[in-house]
MMTF fields as JSON, N, C-alpha, C and O atoms, coordinates in Angstrom:
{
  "mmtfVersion": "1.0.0",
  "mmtfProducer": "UNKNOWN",
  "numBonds": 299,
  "numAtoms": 300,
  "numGroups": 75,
  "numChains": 1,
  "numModels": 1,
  "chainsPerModel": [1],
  "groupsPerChain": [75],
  "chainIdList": ["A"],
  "bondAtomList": [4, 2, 8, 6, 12, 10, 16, 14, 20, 18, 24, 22, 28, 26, 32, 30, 36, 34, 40, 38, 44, 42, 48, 46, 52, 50, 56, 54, 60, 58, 64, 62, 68, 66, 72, 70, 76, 74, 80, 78, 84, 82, 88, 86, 92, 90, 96, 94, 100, 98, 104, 102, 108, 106, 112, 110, 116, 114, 120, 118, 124, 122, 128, 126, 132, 130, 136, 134, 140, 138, 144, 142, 148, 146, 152, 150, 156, 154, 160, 158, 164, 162, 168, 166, 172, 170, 176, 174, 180, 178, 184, 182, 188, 186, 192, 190, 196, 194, 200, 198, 204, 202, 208, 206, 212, 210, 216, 214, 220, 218, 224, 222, 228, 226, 232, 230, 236, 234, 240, 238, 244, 242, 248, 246, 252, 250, 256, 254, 260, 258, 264, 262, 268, 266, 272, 270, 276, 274, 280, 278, 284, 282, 288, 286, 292, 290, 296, 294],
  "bondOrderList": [1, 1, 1, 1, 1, 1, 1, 1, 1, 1, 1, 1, 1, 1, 1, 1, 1, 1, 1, 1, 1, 1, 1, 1, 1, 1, 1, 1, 1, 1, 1, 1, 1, 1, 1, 1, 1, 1, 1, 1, 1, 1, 1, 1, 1, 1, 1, 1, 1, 1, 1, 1, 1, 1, 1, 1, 1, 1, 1, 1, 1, 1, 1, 1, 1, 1, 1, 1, 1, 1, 1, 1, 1, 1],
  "groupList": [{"groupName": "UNK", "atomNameList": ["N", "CA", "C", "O"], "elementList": ["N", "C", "C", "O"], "formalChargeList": [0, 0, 0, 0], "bondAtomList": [1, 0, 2, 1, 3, 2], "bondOrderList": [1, 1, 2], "singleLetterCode": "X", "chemCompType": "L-PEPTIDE LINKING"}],
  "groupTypeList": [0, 0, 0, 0, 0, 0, 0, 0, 0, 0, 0, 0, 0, 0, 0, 0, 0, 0, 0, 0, 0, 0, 0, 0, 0, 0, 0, 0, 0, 0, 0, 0, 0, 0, 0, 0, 0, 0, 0, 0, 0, 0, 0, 0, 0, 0, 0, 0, 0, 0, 0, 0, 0, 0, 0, 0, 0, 0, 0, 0, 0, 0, 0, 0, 0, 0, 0, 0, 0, 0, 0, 0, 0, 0, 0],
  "groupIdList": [1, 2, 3, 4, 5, 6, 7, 8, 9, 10, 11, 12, 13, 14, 15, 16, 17, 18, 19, 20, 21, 22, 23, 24, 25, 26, 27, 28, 29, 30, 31, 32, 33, 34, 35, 36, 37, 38, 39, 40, 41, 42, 43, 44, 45, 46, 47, 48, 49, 50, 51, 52, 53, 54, 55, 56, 57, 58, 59, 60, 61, 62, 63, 64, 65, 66, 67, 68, 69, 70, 71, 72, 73, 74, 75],
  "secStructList": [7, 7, 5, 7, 2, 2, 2, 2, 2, 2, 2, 2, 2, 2, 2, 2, 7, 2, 2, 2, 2, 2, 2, 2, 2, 2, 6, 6, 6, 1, 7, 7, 6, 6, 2, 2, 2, 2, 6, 1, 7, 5, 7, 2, 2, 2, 2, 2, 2, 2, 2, 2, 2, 2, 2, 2, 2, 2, 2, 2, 2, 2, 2, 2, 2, 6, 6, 1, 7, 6, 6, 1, 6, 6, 7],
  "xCoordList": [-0.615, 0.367, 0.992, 1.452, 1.072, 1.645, 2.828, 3.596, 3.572, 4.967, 5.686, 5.077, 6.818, 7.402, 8.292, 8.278, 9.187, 9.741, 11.107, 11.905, 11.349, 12.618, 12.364, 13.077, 11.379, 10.828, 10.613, 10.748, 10.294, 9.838, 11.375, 11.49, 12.844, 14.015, 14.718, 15.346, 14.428, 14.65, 13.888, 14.611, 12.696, 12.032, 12.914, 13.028, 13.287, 13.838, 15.129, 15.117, 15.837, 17.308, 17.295, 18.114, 16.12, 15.694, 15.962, 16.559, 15.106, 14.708, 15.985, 16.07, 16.924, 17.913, 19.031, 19.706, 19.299, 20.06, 21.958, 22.577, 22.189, 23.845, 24.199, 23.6, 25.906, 26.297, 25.499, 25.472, 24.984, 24.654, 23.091, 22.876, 22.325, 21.104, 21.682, 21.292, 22.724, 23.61, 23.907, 23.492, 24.908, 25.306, 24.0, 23.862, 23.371, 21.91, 21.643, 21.32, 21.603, 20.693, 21.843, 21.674, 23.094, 24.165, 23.576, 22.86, 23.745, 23.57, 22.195, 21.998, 20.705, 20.146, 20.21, 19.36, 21.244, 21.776, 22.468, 22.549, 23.052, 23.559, 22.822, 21.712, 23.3, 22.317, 22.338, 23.464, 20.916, 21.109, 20.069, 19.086, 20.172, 19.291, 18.064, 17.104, 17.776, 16.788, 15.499, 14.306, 16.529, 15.679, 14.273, 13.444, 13.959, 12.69, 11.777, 10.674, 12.064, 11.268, 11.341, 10.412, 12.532, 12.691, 11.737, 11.615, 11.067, 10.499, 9.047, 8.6, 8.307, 6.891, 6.209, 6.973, 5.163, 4.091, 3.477, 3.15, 3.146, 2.647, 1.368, 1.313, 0.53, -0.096, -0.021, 0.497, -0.376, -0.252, -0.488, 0.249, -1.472, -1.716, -0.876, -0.692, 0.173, 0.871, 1.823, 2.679, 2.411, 3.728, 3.87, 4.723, 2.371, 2.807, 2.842, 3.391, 1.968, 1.973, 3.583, 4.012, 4.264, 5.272, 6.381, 7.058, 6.213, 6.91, 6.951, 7.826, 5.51, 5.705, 5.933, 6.279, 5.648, 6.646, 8.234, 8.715, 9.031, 9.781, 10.606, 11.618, 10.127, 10.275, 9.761, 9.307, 9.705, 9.354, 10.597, 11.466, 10.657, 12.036, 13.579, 14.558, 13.337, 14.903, 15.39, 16.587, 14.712, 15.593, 16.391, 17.402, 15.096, 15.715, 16.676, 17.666, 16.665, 17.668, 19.351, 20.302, 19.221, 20.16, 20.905, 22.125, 20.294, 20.774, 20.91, 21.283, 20.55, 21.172, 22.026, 22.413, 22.622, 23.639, 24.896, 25.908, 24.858, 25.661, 26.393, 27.571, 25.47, 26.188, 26.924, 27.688, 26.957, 27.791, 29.085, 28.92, 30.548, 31.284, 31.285, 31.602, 30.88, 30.468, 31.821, 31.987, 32.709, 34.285, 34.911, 36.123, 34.441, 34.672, 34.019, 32.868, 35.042, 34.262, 33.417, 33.609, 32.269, 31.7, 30.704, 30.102, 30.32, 29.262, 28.295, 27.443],
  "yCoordList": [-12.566, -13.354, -14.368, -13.88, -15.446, -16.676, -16.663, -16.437, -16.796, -16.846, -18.161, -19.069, -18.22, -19.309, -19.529, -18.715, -20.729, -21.092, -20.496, -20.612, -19.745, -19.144, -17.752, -17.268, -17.197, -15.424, -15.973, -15.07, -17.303, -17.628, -17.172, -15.978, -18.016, -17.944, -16.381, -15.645, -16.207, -14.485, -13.652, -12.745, -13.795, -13.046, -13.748, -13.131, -14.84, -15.496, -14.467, -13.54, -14.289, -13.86, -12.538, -12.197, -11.441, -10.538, -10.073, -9.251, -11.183, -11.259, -11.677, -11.241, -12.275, -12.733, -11.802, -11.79, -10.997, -9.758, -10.429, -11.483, -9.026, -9.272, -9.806, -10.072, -10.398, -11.357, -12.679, -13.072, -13.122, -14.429, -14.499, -15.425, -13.556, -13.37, -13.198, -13.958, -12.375, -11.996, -13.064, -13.492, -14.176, -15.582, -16.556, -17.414, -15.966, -16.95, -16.49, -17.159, -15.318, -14.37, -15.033, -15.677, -14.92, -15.217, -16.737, -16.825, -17.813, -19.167, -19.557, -20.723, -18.203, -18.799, -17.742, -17.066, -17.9, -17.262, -17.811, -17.622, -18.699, -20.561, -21.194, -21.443, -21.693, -22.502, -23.983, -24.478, -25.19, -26.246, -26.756, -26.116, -28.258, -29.292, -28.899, -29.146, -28.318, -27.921, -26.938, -26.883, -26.083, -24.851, -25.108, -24.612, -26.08, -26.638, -26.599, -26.107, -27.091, -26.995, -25.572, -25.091, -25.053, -23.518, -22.664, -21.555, -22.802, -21.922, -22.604, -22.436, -23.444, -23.686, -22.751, -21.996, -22.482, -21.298, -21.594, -22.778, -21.15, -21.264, -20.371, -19.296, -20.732, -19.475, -18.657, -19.051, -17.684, -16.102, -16.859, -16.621, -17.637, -18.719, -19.132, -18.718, -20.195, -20.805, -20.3, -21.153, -18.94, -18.504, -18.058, -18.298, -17.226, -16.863, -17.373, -16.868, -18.914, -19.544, -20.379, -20.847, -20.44, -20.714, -20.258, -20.828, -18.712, -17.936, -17.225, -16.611, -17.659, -17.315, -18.616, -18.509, -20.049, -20.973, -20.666, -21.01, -20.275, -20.365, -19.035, -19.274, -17.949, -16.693, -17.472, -16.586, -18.479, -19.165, -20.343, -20.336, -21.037, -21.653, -21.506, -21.97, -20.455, -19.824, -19.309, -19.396, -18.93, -18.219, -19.762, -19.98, -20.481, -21.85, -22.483, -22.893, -22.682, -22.973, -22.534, -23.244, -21.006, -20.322, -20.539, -20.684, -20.582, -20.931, -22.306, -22.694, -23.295, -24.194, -24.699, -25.832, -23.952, -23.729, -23.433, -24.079, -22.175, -21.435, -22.359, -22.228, -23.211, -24.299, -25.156, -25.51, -26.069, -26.184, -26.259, -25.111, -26.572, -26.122, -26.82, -27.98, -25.858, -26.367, -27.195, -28.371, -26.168, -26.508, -28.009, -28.187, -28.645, -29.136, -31.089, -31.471, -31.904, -33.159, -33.662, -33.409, -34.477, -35.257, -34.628, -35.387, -33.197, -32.148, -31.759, -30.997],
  "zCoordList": [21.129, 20.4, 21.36, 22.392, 21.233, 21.567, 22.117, 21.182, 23.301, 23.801, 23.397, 22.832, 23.664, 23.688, 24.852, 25.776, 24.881, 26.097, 26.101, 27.031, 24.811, 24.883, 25.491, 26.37, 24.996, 25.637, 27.121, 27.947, 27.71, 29.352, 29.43, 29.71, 29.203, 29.875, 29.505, 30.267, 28.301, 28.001, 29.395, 29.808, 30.095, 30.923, 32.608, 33.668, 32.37, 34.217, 33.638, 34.448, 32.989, 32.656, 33.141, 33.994, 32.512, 32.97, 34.9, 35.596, 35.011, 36.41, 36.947, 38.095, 36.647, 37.383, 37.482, 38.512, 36.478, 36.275, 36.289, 36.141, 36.564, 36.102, 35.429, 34.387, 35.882, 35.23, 34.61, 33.444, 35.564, 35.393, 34.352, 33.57, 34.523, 33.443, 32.559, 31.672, 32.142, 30.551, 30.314, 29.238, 31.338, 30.716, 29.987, 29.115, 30.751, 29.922, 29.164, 28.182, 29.113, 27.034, 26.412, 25.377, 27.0, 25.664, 25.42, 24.423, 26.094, 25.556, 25.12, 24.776, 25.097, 24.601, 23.252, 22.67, 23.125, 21.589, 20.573, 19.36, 21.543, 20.754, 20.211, 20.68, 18.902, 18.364, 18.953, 18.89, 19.765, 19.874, 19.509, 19.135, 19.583, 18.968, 19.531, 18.801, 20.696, 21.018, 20.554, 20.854, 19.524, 19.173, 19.087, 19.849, 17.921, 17.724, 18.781, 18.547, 20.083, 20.985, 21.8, 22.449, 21.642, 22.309, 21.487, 22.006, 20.449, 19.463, 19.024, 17.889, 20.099, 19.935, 20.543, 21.145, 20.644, 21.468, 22.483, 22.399, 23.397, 24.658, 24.798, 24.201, 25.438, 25.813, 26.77, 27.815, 26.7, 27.679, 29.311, 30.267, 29.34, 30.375, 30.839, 31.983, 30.286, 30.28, 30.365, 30.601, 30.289, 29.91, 31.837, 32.691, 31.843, 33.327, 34.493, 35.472, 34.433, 35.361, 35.44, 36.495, 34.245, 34.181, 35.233, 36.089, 34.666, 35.012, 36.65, 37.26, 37.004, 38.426, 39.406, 40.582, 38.633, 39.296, 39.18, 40.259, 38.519, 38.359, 39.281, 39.939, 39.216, 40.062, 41.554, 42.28, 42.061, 43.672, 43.513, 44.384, 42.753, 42.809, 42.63, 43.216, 41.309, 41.077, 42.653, 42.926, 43.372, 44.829, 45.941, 46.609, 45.511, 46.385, 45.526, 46.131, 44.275, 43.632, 44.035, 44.362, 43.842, 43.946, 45.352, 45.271, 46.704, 47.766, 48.049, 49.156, 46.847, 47.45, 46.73, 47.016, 45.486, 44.765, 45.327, 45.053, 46.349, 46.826, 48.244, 48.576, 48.887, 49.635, 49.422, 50.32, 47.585, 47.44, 47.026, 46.614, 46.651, 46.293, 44.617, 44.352, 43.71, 42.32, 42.043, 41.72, 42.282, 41.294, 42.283, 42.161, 42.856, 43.39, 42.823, 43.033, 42.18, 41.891, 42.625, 43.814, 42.335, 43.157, 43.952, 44.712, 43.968, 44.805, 44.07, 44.525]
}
């Protein structure tokens, strides 16, 4: 059966845990203009090559998140 790009961020959310994976199941629980495209199919192919780019960047993401000061204008 066919994945979609919402079950890809449902599976990084997984992977990301705590707080911050829950903040993501919750907002992809919001309805947005996007759905349409959150709810096309992918293949099994496609879902995991996705998904293991994304499990190699989410870590660099995250540390270079953490350098800077979000709450802060202009950063």
């Amino acid at each position: 059966m066919p994945k979609t790009k919402r079950e890809l961020l449902h599976a990084v959310a997984d992977k990301i845990g705590g707080a911050h994976g829950e903040r993501m199941r919750r907002a992809l629980k919001k309805k947005t203009p996007f759905d349409a495209i959150m709810d096309l199919p992918m293949s099994d192919g496609a879902f995991a090559a996705e998904l293991e780019k994304l499990e190699t960047d989410l870590p660099k993401a995250f540390a270079k998140m953490k350098k800077s000061d979000w709450k802060k204008p202009g950063t």
